[in-house]
C-alpha positions, -999 to 999 in steps of 0.1 A, spaced: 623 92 -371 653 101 -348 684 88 -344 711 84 -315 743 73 -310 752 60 -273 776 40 -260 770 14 -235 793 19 -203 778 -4 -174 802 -33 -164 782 -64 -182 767 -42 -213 731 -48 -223 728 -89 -207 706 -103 -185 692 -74 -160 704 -49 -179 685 -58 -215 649 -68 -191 654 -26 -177 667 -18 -213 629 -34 -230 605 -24 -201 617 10 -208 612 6 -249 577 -6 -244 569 20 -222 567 41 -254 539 42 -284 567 44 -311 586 16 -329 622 16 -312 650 -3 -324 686 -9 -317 715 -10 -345 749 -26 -339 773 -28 -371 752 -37 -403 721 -55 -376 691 -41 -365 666 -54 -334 634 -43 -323 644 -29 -286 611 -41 -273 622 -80 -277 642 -94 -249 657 -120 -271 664 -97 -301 685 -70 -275 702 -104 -260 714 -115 -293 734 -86 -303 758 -95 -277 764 -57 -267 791 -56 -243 806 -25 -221 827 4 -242 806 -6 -275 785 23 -296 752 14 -307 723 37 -328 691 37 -304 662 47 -336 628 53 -326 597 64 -351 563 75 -338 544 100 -315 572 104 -285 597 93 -306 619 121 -286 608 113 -250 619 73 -265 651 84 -271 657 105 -246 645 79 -218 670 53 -232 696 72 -236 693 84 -200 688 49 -187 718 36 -203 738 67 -192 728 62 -158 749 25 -161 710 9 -152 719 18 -116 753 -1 -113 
């Protein structure tokens, strides 16, 4: 299991367009992938569970991801959310 801190610096934070990139990318990957904000954890693969958290621009969440590419997981999120999901 590996863990990451990242925090979210697009303009709108993980809504709408941002969250629908933020899944397709999770499910990309074999491994289990989920997203932690204060004491709540999501499964990053579920549109509505991402949605929910209501993560806005500035905030720090924990990407974890357990499996086979657990690493390339991480690794691809984190660079998709550093990249501001091309905004």
């Amino acid at each position: 299991m590996i863990t990451r801190n990242v925090t979210i610096q697009n303009s709108v934070g993980l809504h709408a367009r941002p969250a629908t990139f933020f899944i397709q990318k999770a499910n990309a990957y074999a491994s289990s992938v989920w997203i932690e904000k204060d004491d709540r954890r999501v499964n990053a693969k579920s549109l509505l569970g991402v949605l929910s958290m209501g993560i806005a621009k500035g905030m720090t969440v924990t990407l974890i991801a357990d499996g086979a590419d657990e690493q390339a997981a991480i690794d691809g999120l984190v660079a998709l959310i550093d990249s501001g999901f091309g905004e």
